[in-house]
C-alpha positions in Angstrom: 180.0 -57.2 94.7 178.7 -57.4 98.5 176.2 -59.9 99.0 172.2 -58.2 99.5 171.0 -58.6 103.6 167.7 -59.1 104.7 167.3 -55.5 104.8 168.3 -54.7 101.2 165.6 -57.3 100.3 163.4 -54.9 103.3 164.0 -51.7 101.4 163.1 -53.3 97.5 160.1 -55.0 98.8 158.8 -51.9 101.0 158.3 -54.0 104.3 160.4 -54.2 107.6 163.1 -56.1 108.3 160.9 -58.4 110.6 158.6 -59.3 108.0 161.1 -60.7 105.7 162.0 -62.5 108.4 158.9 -64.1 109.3 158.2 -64.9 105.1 161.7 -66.8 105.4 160.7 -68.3 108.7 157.2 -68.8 107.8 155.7 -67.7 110.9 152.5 -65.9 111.9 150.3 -64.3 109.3 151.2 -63.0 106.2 149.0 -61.8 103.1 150.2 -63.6 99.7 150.7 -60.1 98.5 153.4 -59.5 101.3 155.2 -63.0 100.3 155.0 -62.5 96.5 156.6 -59.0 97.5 159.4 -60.4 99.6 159.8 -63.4 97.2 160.1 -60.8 94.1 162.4 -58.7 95.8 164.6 -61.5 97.1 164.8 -63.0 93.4 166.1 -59.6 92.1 169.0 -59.3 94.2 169.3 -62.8 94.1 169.4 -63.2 97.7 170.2 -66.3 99.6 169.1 -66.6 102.9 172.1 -68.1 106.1 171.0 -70.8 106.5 173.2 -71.9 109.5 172.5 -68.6 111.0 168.7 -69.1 110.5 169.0 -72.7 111.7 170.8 -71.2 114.8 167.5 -69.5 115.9 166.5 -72.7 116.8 169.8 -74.1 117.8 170.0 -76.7 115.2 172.0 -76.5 112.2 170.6 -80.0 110.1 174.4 -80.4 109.7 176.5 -83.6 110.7 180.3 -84.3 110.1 181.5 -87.6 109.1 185.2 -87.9 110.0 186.8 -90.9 108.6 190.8 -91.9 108.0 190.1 -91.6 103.9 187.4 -91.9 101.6 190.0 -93.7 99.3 189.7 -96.5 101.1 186.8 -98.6 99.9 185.2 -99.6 103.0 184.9 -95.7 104.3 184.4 -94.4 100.6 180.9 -97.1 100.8 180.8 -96.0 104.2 180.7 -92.3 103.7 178.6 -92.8 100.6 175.6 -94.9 102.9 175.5 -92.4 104.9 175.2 -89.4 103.1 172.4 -90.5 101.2 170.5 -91.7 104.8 171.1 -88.6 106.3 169.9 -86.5 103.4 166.8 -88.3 103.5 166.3 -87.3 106.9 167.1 -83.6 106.1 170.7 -83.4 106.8 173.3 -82.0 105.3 176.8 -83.6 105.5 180.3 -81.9 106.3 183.4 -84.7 105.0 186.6 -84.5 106.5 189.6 -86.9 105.6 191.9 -87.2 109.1 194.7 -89.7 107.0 194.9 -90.9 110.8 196.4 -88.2 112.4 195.0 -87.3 116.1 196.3 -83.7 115.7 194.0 -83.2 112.2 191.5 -84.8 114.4 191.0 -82.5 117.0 191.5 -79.4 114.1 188.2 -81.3 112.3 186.3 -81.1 115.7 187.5 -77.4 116.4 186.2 -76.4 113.1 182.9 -78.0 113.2 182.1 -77.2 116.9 182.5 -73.6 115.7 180.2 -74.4 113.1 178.0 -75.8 115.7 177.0 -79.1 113.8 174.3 -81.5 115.3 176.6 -84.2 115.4 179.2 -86.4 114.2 179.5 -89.5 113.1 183.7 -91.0 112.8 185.6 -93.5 111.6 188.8 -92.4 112.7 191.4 -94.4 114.1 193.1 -92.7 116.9 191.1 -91.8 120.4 191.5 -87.8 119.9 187.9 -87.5 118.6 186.0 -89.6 121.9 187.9 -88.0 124.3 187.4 -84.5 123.0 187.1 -82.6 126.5 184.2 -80.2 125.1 182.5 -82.1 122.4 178.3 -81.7 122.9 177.3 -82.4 119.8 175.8 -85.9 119.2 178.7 -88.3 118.1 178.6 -92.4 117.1 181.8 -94.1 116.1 181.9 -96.6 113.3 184.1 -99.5 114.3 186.0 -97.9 116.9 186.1 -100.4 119.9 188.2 -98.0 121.8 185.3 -95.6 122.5 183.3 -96.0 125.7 181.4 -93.2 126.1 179.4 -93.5 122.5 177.8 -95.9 120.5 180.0 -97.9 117.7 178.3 -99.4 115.1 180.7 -102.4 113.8 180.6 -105.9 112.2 181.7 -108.7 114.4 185.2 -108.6 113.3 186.5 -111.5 115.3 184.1 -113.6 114.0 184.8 -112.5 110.5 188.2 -113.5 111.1 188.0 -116.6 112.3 185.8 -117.5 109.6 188.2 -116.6 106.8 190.9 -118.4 109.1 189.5 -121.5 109.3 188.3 -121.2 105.3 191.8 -121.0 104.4 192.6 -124.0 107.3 190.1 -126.0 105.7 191.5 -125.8 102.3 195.1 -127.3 103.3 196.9 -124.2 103.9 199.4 -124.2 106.6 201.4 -121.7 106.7 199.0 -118.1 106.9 200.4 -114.7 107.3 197.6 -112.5 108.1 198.1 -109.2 107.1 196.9 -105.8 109.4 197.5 -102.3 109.2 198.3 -101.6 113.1 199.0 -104.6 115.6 197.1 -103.6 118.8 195.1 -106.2 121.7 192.2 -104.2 120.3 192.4 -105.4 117.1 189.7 -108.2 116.8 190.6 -109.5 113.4 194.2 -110.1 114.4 193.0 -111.6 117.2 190.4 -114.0 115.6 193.1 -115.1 113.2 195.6 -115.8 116.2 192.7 -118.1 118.1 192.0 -120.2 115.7 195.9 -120.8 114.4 196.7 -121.5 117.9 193.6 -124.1 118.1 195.3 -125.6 115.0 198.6 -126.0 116.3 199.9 -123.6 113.9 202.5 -121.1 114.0 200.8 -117.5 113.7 202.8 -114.7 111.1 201.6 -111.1 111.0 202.7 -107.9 108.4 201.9 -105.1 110.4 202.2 -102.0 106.8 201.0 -99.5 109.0 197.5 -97.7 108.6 198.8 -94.3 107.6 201.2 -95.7 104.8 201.2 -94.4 101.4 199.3 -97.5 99.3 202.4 -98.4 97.3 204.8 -98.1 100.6 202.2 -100.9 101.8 202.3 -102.7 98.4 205.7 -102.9 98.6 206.4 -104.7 102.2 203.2 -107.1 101.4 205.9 -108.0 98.4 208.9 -108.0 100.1 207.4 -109.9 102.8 206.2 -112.9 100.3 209.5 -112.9 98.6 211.5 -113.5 102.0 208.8 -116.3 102.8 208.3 -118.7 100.3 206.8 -121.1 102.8 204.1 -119.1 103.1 201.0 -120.7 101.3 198.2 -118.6 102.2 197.2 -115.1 103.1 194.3 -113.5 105.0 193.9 -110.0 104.6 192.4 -107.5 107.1 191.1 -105.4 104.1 190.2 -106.8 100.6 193.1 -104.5 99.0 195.9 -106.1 101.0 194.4 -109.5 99.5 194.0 -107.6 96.4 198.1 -106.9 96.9 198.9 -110.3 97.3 196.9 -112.0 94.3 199.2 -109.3 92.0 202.4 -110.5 93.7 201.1 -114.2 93.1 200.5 -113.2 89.4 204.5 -111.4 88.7 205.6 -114.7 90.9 203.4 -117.1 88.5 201.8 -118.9 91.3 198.6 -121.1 90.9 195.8 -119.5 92.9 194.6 -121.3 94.4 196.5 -124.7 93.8 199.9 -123.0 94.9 198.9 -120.3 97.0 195.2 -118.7 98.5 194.0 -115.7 99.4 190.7 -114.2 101.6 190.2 -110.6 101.9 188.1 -108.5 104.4 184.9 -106.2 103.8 183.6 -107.1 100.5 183.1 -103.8 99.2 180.9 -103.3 96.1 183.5 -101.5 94.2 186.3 -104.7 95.3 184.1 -107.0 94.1 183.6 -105.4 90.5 186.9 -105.7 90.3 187.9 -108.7 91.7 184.7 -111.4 92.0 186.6 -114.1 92.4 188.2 -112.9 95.2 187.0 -114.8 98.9 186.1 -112.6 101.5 184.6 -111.8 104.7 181.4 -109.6 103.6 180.5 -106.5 106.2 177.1 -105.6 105.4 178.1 -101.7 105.3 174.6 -100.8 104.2 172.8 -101.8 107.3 175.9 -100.7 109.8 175.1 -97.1 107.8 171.5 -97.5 108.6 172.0 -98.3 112.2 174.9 -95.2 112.8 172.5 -92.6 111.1 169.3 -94.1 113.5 171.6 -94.1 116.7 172.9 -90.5 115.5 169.6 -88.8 114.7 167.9 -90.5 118.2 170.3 -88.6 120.2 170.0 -84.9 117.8 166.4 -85.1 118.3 167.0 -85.7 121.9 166.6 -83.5 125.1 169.2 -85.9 126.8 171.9 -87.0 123.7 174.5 -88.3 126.1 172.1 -90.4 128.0 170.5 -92.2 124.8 174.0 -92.9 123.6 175.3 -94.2 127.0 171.9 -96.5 127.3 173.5 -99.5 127.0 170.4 -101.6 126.2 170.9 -100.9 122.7 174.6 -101.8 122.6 173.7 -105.6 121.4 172.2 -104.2 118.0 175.3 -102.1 117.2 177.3 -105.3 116.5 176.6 -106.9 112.8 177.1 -110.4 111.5 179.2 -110.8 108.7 179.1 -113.4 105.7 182.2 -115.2 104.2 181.7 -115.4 100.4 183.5 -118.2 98.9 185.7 -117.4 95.8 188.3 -119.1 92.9 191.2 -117.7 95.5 190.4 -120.7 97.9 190.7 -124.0 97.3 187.1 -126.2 97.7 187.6 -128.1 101.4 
């Protein structure tokens, strides 16, 4: 059946095209006879106005897209989730796309949603396709993306985070730490918090790079093979709470003592992580308030005349960056 139009709803109701417009637009005058009319007639042919096309009208759509590597992965899945509710309570409507990390995906997201003409975007993605989009005008903040200059990233102070969960596992005796990170890079600030303070130690740094676009159990499966090649190693520090989550089950099948033998601190202390895991240490991101800050930054340039400008203005750069808190747990030993 072909969807009623605004001028099927015209011809039942007995008014003009224009006026049906106006009662869905609410503007000018109009009798409550004419609306109940309209109203009647558009419940009949159960007609639902475009709302993309009516928001067009005044060039806003009240949609953003949230772009993020996968929603399977706690951190963005509390991510996404933060979001979404703070952007419906500001009368936005959400588009999610997964990327899995791939730039080419990337740039298909932003060609679909600039077609869409969404207000703005808000990513998490990994590679540098999305900032350096040639013709992107919509609004756009990056979550934890260091990489992009031209836009505001919201982030927790990741080195600092890591050299506290270094130094945790320093302080508890362990000598011999393998930090484990998805992509090696001079941008990575957890690698390179862990690599400071082994070095200001006097200890020999050991890094797993699994890759960020592995399949989970591909990356399960070097985080084992790894441990088995090193029995030396005595600790392990995590860039994400699952790859300490990955270690704690190889320490189980190996019967190791946690945290006598062997000790463990994790990264981003998820809600859903620590449910099932609360005796795991971590470094705590406090993803709530990093939401609330993106969504502010975000809706300040929408509701702007000049977007790039507020999200260039570097005066507000200082409150993008977010302590984080290391929770103790049973995987490290007391200092």
């Amino acid at each position: 059946m072909v969807n009623p139009t605004l001028e099927d709803v015209a011809a039942i109701a007995g008014v003009s095209p224009t006026t049906v417009s106006r009662v869905l637009n609410n503007r000018g005058y109009l009798s409550e006879k004419t609306k109940q009319k309209v109203f009647a007639a558009m419940q009949e042919l159960d007609y639902r106005p475009n709302a993309i096309a009516r928001s067009l009208q005044n060039k806003k759509t009240k949609i953003v897209a949230l772009i993020f590597p996968t929603v399977a992965h706690p951190f963005y899945g509390a991510m996404a989730t933060y979001l979404e509710e703070r952007l419906s309570d500001r009368g936005y409507r959400v588009i999610l796309c997964n990327s899995q990390d791939h730039p080419e995906r990337e740039r298909d997201y932003i060609d679909m949603l600039l077609s869409h003409h969404v207000d703005g975007v808000i990513t998490g993605a990994h590679s540098d396709a999305i900032a350096n989009y040639p013709t992107l005008r919509s609004a756009l903040v990056t979550i934890d993306r260091e990489q992009s200059q031209r836009y505001p990233n919201i982030r927790c102070d990741n080195y600092g985070g890591a050299r506290k969960a270094t130094s945790a596992l320093i302080d508890a005796g362990a000598r011999h730490i393998v930090h484990i990170t998805s992509t090696q890079s001079d941008t990575n600030q957890r690698q390179r918090g862990y690599l400071d303070v082994m070095q200001k130690n006097n200890l020999e740094p050991r890094i797993l790079e699994v890759g960020f676009a592995a399949e989970s159990a591909a990356k399960n499966r070097a985080i084992t093979d790894y441990l088995d090649q090193h029995p030396e190693v005595d600790a392990v520090f995590g860039s994400n709470d699952t790859y300490a989550a990955y270690a704690l089950n190889w320490a189980q099948v190996q019967e190791k003592k946690v945290p006598q033998d062997f000790q463990v601190v994790g990264f981003d202390g998820t809600q859903a992580i620590h449910s099932l895991l609360p005796h795991l240490a971590t470094v705590v991101q406090p993803i709530e308030d990093m939401a609330e800050r993106a969504v502010e930054r975000l809706v300040e340039a929408m509701e702007s005349s000049t977007p790039h400008e507020v999200m260039a203005d570097e005066s507000r750069l200082e409150n993008d960056v977010f302590p984080t808190v290391f929770r103790p747990g049973t995987t490290v030993r007391l200092p």
